[in-house]
MARBA-3410 file (N, C-alpha, C, O; in Angstrom, 1 decimal):
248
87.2,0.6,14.7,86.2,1.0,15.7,86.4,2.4,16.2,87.5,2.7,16.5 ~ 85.5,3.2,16.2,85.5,4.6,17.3,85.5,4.5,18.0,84.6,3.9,18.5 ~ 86.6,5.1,19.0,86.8,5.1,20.1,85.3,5.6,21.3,85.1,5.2,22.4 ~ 84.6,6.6,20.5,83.2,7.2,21.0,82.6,5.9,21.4,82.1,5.7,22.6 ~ 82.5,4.8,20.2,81.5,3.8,20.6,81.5,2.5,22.3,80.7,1.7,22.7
82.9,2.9,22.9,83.3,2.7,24.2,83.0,3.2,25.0,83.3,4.4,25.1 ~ 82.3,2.7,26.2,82.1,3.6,27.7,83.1,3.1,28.7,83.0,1.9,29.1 ~ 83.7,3.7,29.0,84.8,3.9,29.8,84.2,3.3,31.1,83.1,3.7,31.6 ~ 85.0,2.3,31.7,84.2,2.3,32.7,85.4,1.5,33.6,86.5,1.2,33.0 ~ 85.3,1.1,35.0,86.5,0.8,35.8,86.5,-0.5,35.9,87.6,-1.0,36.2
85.3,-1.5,35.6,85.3,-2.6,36.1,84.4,-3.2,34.9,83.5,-4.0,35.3 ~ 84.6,-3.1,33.7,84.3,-3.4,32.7,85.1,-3.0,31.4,85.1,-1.8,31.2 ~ 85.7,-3.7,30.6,86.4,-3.3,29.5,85.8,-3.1,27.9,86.3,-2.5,26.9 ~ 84.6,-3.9,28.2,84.1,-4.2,26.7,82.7,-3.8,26.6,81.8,-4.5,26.1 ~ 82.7,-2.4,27.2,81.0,-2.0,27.4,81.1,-1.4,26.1,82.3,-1.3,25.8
80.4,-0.9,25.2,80.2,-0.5,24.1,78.9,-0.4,23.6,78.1,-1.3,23.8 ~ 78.6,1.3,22.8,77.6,1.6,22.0,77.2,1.0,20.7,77.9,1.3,19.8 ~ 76.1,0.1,20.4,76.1,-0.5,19.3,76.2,0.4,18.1,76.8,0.1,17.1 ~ 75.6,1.9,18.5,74.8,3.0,17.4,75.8,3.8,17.0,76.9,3.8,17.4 ~ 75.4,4.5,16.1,76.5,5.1,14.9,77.1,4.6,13.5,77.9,5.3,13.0
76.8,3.6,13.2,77.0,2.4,12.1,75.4,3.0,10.9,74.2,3.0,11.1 ~ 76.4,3.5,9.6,75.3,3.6,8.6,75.0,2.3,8.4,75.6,1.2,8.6 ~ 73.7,2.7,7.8,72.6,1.5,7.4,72.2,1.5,5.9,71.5,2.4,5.5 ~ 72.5,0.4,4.8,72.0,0.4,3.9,70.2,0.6,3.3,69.6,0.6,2.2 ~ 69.9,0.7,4.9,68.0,0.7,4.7,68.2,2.6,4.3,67.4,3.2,3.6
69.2,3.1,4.8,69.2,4.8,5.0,69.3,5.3,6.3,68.8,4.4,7.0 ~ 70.0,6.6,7.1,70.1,6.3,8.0,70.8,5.4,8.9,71.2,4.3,8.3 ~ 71.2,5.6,10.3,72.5,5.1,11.2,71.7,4.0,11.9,70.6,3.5,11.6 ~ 72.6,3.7,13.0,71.4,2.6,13.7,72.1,3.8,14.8,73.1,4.5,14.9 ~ 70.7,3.8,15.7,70.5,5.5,16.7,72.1,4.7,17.7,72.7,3.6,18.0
72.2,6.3,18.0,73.4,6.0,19.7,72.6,6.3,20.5,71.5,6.9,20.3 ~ 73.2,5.7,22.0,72.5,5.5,23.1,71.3,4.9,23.8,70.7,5.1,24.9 ~ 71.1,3.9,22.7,69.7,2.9,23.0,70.4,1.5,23.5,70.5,1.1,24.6 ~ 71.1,0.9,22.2,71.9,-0.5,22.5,73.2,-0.8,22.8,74.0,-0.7,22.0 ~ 73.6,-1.3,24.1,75.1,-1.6,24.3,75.2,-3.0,24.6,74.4,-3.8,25.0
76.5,-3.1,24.2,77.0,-4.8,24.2,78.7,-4.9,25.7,79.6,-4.0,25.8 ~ 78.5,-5.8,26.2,79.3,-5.4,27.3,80.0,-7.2,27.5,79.7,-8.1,26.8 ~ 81.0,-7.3,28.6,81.5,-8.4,28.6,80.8,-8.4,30.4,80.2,-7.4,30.8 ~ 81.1,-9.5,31.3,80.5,-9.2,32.6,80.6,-8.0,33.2,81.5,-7.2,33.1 ~ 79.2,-7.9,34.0,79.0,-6.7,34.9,78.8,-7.3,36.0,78.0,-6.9,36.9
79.6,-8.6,36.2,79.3,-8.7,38.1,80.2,-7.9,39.0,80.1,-7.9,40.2 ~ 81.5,-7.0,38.2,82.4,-6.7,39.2,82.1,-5.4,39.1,82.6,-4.9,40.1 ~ 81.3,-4.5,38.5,81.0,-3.3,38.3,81.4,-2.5,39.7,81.0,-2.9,40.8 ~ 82.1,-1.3,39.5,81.9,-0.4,40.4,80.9,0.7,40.8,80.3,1.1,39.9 ~ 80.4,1.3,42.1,79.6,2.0,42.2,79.4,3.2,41.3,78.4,3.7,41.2
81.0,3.8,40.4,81.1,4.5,39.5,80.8,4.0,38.4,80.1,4.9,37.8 ~ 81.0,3.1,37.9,80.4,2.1,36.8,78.9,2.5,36.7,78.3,3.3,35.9 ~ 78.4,1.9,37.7,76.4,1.9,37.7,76.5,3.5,37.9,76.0,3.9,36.9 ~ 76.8,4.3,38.5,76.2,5.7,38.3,76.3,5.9,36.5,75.3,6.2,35.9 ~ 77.4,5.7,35.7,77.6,6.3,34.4,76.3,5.5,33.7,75.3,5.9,33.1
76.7,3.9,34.2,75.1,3.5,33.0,74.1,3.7,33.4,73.2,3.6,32.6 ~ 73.8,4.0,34.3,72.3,4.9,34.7,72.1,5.7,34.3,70.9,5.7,34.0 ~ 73.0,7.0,33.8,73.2,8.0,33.5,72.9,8.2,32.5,72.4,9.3,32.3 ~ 73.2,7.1,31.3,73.3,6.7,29.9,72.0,6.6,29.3,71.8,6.8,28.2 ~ 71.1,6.2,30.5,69.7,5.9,30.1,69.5,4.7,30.6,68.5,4.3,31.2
70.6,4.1,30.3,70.1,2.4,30.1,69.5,1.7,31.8,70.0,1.7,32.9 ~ 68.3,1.1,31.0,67.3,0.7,32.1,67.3,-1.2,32.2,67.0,-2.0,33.1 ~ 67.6,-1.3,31.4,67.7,-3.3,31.5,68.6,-3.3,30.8,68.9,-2.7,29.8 ~ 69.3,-4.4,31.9,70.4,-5.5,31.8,69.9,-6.3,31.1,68.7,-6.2,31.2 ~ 70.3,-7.4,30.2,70.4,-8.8,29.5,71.2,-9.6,29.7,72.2,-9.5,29.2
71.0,-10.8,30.5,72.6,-11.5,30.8,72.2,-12.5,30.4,71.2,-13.1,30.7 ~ 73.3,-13.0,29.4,73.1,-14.4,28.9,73.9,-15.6,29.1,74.1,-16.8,28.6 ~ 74.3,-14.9,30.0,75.4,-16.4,31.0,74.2,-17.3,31.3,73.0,-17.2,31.1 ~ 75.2,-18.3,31.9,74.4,-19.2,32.3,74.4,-19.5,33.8,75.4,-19.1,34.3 ~ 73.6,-20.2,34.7,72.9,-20.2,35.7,74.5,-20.4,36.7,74.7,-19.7,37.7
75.3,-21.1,36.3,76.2,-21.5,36.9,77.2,-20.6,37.0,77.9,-20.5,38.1 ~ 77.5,-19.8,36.0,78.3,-18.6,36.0,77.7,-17.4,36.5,78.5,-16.7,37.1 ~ 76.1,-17.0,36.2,75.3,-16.2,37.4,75.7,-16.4,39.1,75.8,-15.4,39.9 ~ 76.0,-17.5,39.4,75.8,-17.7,40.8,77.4,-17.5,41.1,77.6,-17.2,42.3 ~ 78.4,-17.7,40.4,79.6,-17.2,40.5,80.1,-16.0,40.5,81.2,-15.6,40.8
78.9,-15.3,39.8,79.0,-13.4,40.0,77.7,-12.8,39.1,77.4,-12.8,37.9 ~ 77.3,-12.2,40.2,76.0,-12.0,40.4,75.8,-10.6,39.6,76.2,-9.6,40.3 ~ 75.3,-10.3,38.4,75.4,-8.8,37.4,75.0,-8.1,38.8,74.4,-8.5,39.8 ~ 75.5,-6.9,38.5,75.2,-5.9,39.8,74.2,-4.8,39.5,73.9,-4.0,40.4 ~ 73.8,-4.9,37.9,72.9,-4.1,37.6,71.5,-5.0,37.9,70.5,-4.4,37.4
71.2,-6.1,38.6,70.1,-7.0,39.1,69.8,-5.8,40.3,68.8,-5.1,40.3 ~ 70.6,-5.6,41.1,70.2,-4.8,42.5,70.4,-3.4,42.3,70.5,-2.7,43.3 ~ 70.3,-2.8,40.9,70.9,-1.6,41.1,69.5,-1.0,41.0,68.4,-1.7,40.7 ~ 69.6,0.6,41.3,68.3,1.7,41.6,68.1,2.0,39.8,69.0,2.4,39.0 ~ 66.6,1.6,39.4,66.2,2.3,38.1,66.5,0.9,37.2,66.2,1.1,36.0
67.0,-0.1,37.4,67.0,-1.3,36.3,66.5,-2.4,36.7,66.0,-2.9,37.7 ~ 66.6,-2.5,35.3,65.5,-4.1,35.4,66.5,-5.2,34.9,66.9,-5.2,33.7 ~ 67.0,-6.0,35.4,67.3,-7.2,34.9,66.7,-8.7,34.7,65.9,-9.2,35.4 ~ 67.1,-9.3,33.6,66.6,-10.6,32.8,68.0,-11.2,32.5,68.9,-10.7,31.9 ~ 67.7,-12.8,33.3,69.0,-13.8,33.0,68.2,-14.5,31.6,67.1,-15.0,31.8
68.9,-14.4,30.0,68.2,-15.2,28.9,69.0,-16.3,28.6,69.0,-16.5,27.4 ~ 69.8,-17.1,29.3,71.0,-18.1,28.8,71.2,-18.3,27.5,70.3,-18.9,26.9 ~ 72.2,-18.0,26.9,72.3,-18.5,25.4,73.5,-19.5,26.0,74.7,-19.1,25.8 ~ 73.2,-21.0,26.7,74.3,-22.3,26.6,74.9,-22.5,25.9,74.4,-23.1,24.9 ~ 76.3,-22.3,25.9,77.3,-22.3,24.3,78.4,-23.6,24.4,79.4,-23.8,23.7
77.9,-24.2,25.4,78.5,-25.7,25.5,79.9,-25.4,26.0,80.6,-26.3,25.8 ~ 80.3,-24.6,26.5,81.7,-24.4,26.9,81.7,-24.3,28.8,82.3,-24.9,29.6 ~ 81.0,-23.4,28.9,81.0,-23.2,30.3,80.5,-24.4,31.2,79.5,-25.1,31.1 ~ 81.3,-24.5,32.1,80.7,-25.9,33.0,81.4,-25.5,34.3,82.2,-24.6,34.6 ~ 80.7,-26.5,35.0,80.8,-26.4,36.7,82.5,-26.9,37.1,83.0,-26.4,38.2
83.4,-27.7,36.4,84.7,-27.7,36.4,84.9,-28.0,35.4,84.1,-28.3,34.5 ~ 86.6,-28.0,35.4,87.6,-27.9,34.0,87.5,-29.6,32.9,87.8,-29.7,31.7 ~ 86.8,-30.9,33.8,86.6,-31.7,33.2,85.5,-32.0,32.3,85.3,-32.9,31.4 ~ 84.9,-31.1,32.8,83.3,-30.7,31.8,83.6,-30.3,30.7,83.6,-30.8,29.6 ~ 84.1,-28.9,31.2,84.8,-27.9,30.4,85.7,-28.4,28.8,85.9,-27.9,27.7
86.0,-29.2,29.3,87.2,-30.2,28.3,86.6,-31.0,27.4,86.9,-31.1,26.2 ~ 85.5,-31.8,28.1,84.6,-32.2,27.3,83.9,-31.7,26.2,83.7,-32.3,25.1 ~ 83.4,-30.7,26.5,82.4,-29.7,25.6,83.2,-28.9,25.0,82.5,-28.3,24.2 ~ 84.2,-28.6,24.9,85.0,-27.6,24.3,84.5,-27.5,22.9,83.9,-28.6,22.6 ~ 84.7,-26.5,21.8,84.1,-27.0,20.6,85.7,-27.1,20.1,86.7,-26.9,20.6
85.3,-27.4,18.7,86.5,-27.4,17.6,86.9,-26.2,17.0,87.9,-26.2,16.3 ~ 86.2,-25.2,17.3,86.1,-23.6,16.8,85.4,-23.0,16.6,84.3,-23.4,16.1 ~ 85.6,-21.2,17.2,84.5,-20.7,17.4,83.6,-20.6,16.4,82.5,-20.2,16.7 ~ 84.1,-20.9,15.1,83.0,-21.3,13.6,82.2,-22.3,14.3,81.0,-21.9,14.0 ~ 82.2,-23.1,15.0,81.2,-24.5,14.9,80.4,-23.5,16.4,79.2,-23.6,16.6
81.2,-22.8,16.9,80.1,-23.0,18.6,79.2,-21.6,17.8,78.3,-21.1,18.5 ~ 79.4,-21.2,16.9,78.3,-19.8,16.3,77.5,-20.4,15.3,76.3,-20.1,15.0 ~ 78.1,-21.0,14.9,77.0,-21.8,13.8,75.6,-22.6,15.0,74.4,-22.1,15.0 ~ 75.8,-23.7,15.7,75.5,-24.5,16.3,74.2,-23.3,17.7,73.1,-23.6,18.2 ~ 75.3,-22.0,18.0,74.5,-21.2,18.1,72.7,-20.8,17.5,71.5,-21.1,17.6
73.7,-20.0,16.7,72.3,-19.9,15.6,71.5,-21.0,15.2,70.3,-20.6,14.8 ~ 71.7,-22.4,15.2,71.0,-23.5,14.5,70.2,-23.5,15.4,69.0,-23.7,15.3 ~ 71.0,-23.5,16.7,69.8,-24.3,17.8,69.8,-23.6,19.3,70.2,-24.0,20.5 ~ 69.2,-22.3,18.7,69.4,-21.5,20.0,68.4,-20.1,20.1,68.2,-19.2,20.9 ~ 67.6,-20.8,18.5,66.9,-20.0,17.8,65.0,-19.2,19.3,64.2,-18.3,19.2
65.1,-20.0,20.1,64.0,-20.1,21.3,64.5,-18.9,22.1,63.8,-17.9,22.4 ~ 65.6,-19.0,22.3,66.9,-18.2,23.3,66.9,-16.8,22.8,66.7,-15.9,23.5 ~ 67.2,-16.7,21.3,67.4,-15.5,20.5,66.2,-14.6,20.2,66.2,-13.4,20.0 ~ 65.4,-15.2,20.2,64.0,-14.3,20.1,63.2,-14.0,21.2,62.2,-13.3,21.1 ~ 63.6,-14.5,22.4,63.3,-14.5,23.7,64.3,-12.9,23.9,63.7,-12.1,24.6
65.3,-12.6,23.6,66.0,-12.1,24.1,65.3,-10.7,23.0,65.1,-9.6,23.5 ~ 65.0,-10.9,21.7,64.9,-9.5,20.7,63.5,-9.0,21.3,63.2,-7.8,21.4 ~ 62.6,-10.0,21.9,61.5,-9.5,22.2,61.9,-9.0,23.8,61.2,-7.9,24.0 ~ 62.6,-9.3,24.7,63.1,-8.3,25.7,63.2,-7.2,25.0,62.3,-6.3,24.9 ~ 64.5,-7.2,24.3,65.0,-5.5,24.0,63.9,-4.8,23.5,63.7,-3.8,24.1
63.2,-5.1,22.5,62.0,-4.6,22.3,60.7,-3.7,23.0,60.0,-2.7,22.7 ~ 60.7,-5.0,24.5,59.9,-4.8,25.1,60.2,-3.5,26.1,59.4,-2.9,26.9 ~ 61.5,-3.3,25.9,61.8,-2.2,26.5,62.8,-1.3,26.1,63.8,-0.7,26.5 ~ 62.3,-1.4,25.2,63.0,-0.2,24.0,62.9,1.6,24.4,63.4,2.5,23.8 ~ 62.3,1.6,25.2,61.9,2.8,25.8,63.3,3.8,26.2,63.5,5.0,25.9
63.9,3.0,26.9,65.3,3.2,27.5,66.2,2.7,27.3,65.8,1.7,26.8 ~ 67.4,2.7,27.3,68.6,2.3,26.9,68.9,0.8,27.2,68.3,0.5,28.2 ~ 69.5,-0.1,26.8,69.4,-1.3,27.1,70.9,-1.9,26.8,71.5,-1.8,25.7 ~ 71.3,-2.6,27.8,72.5,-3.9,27.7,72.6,-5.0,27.9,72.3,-5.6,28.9 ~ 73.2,-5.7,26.6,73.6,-7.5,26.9,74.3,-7.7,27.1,75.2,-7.0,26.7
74.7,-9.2,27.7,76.2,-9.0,27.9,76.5,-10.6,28.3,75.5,-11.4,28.5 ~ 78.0,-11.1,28.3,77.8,-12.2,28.7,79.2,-12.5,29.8,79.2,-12.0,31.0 ~ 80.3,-13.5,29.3,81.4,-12.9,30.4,82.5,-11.8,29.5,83.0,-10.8,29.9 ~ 82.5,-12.9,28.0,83.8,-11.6,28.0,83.3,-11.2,27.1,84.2,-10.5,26.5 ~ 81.8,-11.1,26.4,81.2,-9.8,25.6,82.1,-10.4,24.3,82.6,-9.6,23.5
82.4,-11.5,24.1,82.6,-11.9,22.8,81.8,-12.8,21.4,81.7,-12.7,20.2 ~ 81.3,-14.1,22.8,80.7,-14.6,21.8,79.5,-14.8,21.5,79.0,-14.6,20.4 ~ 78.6,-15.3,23.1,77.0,-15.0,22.8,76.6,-13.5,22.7,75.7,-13.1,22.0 ~ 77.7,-12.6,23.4,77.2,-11.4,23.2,77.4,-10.9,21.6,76.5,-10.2,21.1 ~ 78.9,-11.3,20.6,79.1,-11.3,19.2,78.0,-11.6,18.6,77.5,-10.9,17.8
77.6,-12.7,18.8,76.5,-13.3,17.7,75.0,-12.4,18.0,74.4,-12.1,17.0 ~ 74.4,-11.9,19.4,73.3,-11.2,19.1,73.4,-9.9,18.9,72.4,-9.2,18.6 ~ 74.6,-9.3,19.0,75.2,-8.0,18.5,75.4,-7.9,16.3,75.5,-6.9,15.6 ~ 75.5,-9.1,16.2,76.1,-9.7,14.4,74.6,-9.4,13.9,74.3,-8.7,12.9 ~ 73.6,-10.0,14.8,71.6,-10.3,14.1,71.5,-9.0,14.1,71.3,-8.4,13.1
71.7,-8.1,15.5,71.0,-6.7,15.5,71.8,-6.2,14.3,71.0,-6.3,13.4 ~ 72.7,-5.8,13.9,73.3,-5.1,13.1,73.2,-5.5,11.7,73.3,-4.7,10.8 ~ 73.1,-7.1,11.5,72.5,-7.3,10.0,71.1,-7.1,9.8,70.7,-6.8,8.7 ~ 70.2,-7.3,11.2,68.8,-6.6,10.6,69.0,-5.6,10.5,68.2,-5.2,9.6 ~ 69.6,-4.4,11.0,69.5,-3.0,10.4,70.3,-2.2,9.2,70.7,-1.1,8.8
70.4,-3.3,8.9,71.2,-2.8,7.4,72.9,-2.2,7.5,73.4,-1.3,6.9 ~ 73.5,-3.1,8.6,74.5,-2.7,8.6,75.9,-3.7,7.6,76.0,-4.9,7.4 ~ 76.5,-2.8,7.3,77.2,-3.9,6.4,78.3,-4.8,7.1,78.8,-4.6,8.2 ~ 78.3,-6.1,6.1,79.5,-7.2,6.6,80.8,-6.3,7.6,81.2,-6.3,8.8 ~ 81.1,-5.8,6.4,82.6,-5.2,7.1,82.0,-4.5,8.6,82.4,-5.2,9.5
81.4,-3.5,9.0,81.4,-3.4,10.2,81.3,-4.3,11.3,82.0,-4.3,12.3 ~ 80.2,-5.3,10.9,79.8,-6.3,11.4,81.2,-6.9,11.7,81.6,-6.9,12.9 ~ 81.8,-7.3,11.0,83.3,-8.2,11.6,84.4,-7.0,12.3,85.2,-7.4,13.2 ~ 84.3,-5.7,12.0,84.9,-5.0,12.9,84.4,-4.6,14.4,85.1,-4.5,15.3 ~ 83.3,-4.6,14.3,82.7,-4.7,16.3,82.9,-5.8,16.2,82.4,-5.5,17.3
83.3,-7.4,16.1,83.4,-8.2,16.7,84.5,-8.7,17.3,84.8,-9.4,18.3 ~ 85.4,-8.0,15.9,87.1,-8.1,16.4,87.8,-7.0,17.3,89.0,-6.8,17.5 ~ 86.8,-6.5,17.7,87.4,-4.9,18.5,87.5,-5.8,19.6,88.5,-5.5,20.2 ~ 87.0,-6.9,20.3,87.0,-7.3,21.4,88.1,-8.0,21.9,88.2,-8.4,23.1 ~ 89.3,-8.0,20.7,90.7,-8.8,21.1,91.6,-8.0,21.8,92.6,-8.3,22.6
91.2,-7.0,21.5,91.6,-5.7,21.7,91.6,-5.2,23.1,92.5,-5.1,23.8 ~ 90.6,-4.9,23.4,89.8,-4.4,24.6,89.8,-5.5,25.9,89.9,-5.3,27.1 ~ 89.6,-7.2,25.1,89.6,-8.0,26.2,91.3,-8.8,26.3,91.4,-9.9,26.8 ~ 92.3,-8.2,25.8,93.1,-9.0,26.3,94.1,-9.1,27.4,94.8,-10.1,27.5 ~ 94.0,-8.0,28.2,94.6,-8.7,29.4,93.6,-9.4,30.2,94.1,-10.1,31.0
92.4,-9.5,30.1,91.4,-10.6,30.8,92.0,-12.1,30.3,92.1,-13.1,31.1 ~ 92.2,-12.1,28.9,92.1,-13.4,28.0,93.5,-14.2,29.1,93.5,-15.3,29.6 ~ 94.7,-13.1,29.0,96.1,-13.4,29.4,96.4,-14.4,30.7,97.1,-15.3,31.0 ~ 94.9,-13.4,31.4,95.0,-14.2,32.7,93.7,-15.5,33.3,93.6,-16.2,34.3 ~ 92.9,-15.3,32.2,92.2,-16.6,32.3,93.2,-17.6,31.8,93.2,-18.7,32.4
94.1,-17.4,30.6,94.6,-18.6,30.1,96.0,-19.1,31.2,96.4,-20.2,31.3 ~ 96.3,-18.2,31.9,97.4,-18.5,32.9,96.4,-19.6,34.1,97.0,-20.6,34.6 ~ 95.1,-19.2,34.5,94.5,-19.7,35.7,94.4,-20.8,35.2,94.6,-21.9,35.8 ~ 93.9,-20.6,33.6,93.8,-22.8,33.4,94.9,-23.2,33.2,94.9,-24.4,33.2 ~ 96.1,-22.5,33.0,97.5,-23.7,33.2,97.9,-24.2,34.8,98.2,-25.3,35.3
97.8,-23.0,35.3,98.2,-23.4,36.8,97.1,-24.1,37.4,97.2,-24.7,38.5 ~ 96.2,-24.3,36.9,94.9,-25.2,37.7,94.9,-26.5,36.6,95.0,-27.6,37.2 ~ 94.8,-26.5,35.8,95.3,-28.3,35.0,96.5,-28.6,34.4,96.5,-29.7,33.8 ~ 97.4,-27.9,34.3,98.7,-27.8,33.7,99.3,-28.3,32.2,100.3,-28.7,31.6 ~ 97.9,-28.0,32.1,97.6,-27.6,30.8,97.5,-26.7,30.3,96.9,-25.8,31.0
97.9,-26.5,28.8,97.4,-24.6,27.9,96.2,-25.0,27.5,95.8,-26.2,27.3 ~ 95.3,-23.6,27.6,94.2,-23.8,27.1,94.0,-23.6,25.6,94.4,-22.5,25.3 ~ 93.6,-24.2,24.5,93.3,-23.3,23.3,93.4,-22.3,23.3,92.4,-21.8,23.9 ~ 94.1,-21.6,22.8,94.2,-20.2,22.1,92.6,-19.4,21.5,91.8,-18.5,21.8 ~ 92.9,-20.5,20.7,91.2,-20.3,19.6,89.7,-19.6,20.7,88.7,-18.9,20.5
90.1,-20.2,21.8,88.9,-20.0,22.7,88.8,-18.6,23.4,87.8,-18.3,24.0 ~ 90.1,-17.8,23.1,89.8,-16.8,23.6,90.5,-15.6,22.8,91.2,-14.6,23.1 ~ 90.0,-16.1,21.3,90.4,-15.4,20.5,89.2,-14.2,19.5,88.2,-14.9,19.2 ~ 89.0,-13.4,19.1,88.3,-12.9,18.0,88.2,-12.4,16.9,87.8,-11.3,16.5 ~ 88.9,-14.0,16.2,89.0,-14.1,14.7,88.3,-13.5,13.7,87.2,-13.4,14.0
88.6,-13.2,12.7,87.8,-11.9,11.7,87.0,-13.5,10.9,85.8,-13.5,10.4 ~ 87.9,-15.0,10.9,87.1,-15.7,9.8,86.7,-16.3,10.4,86.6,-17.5,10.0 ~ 86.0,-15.7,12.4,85.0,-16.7,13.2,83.6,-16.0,12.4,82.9,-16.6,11.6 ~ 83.5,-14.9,12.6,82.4,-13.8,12.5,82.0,-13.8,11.2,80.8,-13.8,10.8 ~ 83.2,-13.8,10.2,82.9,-14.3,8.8,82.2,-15.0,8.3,81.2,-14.7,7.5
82.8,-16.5,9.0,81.7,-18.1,8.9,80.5,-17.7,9.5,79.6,-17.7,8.6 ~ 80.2,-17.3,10.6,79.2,-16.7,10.8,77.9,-16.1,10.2,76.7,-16.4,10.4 ~ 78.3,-15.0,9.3,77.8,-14.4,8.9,77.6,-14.8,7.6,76.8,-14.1,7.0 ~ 78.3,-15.8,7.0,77.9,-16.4,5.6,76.7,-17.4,5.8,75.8,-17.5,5.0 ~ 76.8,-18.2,7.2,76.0,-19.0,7.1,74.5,-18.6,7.7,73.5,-19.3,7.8
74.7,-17.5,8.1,73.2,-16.9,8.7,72.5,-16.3,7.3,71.3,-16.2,7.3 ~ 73.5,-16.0,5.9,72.5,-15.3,5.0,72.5,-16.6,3.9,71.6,-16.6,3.0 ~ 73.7,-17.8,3.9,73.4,-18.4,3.2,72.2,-19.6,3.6,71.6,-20.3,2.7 ~ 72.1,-19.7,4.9,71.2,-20.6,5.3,70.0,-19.8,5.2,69.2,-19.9,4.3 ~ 69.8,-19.1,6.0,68.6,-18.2,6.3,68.1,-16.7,5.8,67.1,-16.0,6.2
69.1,-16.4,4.9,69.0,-15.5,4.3,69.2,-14.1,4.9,68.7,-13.2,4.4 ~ 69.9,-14.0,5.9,70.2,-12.8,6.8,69.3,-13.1,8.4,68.6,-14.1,8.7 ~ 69.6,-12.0,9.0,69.0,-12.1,10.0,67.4,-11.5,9.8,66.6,-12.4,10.2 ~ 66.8,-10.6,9.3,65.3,-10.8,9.2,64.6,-11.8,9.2,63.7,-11.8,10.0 ~ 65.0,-13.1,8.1,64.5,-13.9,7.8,64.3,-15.0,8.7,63.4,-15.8,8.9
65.5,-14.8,9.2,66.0,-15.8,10.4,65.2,-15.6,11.9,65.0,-16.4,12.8 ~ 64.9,-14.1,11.7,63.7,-14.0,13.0,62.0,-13.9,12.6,61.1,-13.9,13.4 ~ 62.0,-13.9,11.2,60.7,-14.2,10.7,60.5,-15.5,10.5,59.3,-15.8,10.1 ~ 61.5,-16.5,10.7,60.8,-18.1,10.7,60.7,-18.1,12.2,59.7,-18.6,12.8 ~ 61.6,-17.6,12.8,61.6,-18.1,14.3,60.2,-17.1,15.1,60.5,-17.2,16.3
59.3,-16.4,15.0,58.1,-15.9,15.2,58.4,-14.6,15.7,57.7,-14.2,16.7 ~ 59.4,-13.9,15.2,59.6,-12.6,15.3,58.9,-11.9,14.1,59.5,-11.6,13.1 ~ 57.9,-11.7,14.2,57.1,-10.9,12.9,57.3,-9.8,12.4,58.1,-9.1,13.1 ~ 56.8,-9.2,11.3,56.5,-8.1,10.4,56.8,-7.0,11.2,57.6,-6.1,11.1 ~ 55.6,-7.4,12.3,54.8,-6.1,12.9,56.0,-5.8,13.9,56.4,-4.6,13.9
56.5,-6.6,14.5,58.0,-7.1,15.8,58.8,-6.0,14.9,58.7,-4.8,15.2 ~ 59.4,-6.5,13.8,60.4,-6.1,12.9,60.2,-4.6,12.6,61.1,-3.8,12.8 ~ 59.3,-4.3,12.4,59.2,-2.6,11.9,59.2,-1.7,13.2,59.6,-0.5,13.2 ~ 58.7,-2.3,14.1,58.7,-1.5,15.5,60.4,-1.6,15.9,61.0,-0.7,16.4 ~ 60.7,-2.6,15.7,62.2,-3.0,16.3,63.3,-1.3,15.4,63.8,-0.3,15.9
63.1,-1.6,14.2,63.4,-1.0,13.1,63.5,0.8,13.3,64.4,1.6,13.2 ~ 61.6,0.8,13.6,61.6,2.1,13.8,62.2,2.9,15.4,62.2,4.2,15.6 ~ 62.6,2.0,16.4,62.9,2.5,17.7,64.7,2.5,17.4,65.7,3.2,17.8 ~ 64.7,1.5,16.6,66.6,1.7,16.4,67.6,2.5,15.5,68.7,2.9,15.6 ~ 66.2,2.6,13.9,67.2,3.3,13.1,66.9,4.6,12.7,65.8,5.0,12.1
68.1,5.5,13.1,67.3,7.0,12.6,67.8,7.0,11.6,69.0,7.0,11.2 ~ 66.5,7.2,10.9,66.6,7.2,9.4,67.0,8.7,9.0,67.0,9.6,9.9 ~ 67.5,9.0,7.2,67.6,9.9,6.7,66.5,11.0,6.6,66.7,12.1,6.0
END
């Protein structure tokens, strides 16, 4: 990963430029339109001056209602943005640790697959936001910008003709960037059920993103296809296309 494609920021670790990634169509996918981020409820007042700065005009948060109300994106109240909560429910997050235990998945292979199979309402809800405001710079994000944010960061980048291998390198950059967060989430759930938490859960495996990505082209044939059954059309696609990739 380039270090360029990181925005430095105080109260966010995993903000990042999607753009700069050649494209097998010809042409990069543009910088400074799409960023992928882990939460922005703790954001600092220097934080929101830089992404303002950036361009970027809507937030995307795909947490869910219960982790919204536990910290509230701060780009919702900020001057110049628009925010949209699009939940992508990944069965893990819950209201306490006995939920949480319950739904746990078996690996993040099954909770990305299971994603994509059935979450397909969520995901196009979310392409036609970015779209709809393609105008200005735009960010999604979730808490730790790994996994609902991985998987709609994996679609953007295979529809624009970006290859596998990058594709699995933005998504493993995030072990990186998010691990003293990971260190002390996994300490809060020992000392709070005295129990370890899976490792696996707060890891970002090169053969999560992999599985991933085999089964979005072997099921559905990549991501185009995958948003032309789900009612992201032609017309969606070439506009999407033409606002993201500067071509040769």
């Amino acid at each position: 990963m380039s270090n360029h494609n990181i925005v430095k920021l105080e109260k966010a670790l995993n903000f990042r430029d999607l753009g700069g990634y050649e494209s097998s169509l010809g042409g990069t996918v543009k910088s400074g339109k799409l960023f992928r981020s882990d939460s922005l409820a703790n954001l600092s007042d220097a934080d929101i001056d830089i992404i303002i700065g950036k361009g970027i005009r809507t937030a995307i948060d795909l947490r869910t209602d219960f982790e919204t109300s536990r910290g509230e994106n701060r780009l919702k109240s900020a001057d110049g943005a628009t925010y949209y909560n699009i939940s992508l429910m990944d069965n893990v997050h819950s209201n306490d640790y006995a939920s949480f235990e319950k739904k746990m998945p078996k690996s993040m292979k099954a909770l990305y697959l299971d994603l994509l199979d059935n979450s397909a309402e969520a995901i196009i809800m979310i392409f036609d936001t970015i779209l709809r405001r393609s105008a200005n710079g735009v960010v999604f994000n979730c808490t730790a910008g790994k996994d609902r944010t991985g998987v709609i960061a994996a679609l953007i980048l295979d529809l624009m003709g970006v290859s596998h291998h990058n594709i699995v390198e933005n998504y493993t950059a995030t072990q990186q960037l998010m691990e003293p967060v990971f260190e002390s989430v996994m300490k809060h759930y020992k000392d709070s059920t005295g129990r370890e938490m899976p490792k696996y859960l707060l890891e970002a495996r090169r053969e999560s993103i992999v599985a991933f990505m085999s089964h979005l082209h072997n099921k559905y044939n990549g991501a185009r296809d995958y948003l032309l059954d789900n009612g992201f059309g032609e017309e969606k696609i070439a506009r999407f296309m033409n606002v993201y990739l500067e071509r040769d």
